[in-house]
N, CA, C and O atoms as a GROMACS GRO file, in nm:
protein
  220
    1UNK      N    1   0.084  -0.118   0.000
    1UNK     CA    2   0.000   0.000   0.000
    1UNK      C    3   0.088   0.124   0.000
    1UNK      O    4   0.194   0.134   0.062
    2UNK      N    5   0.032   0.217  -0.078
    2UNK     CA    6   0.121   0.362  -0.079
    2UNK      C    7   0.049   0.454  -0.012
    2UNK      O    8  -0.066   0.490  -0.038
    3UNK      N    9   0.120   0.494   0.078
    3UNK     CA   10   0.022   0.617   0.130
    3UNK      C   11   0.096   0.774   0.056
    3UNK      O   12   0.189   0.784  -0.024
    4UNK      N   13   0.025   0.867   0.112
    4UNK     CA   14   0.046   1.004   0.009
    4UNK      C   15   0.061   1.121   0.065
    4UNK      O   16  -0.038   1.142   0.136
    5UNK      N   17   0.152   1.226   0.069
    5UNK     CA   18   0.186   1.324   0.079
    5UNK      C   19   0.212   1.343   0.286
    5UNK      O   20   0.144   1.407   0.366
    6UNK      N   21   0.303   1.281   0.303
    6UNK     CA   22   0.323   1.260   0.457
    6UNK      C   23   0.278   1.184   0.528
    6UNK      O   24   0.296   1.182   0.649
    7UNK      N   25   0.199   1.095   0.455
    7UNK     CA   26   0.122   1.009   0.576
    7UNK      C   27   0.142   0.874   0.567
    7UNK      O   28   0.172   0.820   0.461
    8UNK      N   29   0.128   0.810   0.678
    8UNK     CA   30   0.194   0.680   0.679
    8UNK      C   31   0.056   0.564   0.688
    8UNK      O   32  -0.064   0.577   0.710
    9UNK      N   33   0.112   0.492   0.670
    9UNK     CA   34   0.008   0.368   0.636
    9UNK      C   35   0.018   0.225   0.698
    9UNK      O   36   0.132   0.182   0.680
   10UNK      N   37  -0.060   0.136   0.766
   10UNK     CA   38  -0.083   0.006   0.791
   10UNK      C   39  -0.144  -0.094   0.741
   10UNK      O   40  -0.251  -0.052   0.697
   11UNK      N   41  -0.132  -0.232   0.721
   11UNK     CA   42  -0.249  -0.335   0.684
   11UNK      C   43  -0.237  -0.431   0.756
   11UNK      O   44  -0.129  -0.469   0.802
   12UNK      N   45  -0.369  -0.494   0.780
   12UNK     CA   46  -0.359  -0.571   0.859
   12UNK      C   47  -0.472  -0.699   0.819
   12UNK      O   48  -0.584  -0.667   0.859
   13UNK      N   49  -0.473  -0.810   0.763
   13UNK     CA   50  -0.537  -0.900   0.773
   13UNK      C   51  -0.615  -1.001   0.847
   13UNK      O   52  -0.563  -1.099   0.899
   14UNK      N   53  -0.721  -0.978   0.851
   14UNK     CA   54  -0.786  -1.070   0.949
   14UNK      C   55  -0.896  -1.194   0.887
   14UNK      O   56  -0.957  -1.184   0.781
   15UNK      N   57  -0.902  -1.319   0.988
   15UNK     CA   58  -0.975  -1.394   0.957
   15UNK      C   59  -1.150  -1.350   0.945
   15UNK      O   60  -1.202  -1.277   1.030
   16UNK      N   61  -1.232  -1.412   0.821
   16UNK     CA   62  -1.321  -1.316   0.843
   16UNK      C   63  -1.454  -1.404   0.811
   16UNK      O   64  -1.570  -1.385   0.847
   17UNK      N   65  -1.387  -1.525   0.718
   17UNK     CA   66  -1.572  -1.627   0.706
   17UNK      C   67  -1.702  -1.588   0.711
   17UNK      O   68  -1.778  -1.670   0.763
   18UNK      N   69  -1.749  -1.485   0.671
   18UNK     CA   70  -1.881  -1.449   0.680
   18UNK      C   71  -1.878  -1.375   0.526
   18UNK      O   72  -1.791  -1.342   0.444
   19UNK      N   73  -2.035  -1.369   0.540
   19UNK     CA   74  -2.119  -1.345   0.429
   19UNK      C   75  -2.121  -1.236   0.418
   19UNK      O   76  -2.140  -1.177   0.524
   20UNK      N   77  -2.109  -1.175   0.330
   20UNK     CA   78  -2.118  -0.950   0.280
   20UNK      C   79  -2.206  -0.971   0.153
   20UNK      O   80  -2.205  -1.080   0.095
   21UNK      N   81  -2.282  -0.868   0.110
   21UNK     CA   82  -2.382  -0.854   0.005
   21UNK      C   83  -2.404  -0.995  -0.076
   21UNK      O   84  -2.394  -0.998  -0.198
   22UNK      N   85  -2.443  -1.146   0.024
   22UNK     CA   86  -2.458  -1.226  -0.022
   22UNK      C   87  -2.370  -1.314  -0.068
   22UNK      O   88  -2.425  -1.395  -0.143
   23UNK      N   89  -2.200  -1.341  -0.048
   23UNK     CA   90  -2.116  -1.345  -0.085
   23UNK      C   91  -2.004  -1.390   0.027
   23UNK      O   92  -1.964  -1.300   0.102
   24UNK      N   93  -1.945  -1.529   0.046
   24UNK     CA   94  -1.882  -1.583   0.099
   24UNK      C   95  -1.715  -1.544   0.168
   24UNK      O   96  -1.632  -1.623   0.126
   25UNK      N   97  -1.682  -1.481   0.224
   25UNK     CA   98  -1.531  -1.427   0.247
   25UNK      C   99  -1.462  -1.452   0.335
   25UNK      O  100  -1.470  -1.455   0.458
   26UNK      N  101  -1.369  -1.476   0.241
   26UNK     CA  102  -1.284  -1.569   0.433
   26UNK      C  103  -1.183  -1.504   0.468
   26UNK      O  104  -1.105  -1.542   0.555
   27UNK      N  105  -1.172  -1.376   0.389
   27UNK     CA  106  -1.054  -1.268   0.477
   27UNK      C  107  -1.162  -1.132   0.497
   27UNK      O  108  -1.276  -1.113   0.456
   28UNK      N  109  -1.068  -1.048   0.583
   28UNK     CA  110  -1.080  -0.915   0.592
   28UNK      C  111  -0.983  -0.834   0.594
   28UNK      O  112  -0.920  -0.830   0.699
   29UNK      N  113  -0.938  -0.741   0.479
   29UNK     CA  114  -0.835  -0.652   0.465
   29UNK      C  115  -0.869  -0.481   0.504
   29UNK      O  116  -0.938  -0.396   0.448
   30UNK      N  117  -0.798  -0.477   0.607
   30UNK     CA  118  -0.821  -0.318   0.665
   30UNK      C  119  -0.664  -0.226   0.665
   30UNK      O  120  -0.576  -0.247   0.748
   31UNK      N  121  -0.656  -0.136   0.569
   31UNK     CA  122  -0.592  -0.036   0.556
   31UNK      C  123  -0.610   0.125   0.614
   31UNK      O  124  -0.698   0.210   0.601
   32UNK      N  125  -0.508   0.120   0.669
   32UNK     CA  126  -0.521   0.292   0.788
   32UNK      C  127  -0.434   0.350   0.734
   32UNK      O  128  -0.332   0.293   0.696
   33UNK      N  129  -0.453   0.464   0.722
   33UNK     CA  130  -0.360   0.608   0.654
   33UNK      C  131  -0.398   0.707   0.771
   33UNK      O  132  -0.506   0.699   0.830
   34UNK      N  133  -0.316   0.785   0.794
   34UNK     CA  134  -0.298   0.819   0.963
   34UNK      C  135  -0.163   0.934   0.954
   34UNK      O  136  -0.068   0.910   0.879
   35UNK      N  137  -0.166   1.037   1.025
   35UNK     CA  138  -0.089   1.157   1.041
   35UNK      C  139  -0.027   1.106   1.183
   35UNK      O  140  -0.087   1.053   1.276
   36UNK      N  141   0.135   1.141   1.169
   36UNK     CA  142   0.179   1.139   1.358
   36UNK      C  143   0.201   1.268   1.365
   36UNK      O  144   0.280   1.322   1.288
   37UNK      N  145   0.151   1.318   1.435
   37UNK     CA  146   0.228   1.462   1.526
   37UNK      C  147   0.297   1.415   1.613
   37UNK      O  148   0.330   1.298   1.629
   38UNK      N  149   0.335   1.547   1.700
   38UNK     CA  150   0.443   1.505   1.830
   38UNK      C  151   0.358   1.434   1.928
   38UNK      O  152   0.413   1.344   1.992
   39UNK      N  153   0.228   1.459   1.952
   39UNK     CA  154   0.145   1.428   2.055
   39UNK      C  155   0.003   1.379   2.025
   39UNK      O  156  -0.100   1.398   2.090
   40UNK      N  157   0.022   1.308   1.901
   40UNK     CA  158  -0.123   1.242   1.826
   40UNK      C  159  -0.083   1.162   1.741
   40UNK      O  160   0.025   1.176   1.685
   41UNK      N  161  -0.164   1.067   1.717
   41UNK     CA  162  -0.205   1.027   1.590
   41UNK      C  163  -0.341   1.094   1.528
   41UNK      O  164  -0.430   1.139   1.600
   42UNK      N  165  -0.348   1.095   1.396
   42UNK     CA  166  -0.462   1.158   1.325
   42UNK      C  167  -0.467   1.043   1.222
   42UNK      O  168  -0.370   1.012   1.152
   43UNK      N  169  -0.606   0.971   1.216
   43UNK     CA  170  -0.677   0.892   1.132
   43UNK      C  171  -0.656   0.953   1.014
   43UNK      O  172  -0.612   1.061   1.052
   44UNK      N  173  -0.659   0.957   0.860
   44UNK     CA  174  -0.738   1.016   0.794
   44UNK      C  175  -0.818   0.941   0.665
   44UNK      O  176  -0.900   1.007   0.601
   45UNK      N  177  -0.790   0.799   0.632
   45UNK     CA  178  -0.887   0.708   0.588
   45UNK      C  179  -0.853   0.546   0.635
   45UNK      O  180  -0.749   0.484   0.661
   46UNK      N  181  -0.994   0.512   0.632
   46UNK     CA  182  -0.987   0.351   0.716
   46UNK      C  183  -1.042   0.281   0.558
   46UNK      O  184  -1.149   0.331   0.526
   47UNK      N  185  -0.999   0.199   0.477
   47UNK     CA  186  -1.021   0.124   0.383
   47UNK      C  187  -1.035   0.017   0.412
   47UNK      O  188  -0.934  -0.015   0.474
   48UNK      N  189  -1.144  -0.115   0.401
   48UNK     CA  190  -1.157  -0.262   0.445
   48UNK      C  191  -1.225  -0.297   0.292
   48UNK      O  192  -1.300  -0.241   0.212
   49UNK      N  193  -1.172  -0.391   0.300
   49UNK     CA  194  -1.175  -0.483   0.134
   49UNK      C  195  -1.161  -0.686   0.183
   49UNK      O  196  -1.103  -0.757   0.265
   50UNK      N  197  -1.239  -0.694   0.091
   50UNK     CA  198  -1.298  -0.849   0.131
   50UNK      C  199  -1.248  -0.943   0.024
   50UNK      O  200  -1.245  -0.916  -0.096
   51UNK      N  201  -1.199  -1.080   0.091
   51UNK     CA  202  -1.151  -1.144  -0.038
   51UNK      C  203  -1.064  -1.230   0.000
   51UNK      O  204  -1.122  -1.288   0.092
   52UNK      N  205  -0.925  -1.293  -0.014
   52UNK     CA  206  -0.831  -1.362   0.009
   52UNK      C  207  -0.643  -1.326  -0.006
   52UNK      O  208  -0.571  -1.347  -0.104
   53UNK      N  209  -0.617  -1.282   0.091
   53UNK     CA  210  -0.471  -1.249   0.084
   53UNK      C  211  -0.346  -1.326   0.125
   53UNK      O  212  -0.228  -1.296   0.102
   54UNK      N  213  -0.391  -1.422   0.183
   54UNK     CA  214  -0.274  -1.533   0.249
   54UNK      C  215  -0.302  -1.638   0.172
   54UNK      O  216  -0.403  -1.688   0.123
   55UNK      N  217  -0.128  -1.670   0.174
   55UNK     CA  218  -0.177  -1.820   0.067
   55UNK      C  219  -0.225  -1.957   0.143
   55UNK      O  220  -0.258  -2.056   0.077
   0.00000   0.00000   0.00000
């Protein structure tokens, strides 16, 4: 994942087996893009995407 113009980024995969708009998924992919200050973190998008990432 690329994050953009100073901001840093995480992913994290999780087990997920359930059903979304009718539709079987056995992962859950959640991406955070996030500001550090000296004395914060700042969120600034949470992305989750469904599907299979581990082999």
């Amino acid at each position: 994942m690329c994050a953009k113009r100073g901001r840093l980024a995480k992913v994290k995969v999780f087990s997920f087996n359930q059903t979304r708009n009718g539709v079987l998924y056995p992962e859950k992919r959640v991406e955070v893009n996030y500001l550090e200050e000296a004395d914060r973190l700042i969120t600034v998008t949470v992305y989750a995407f469904y599907g299979r990432w581990t082999p």
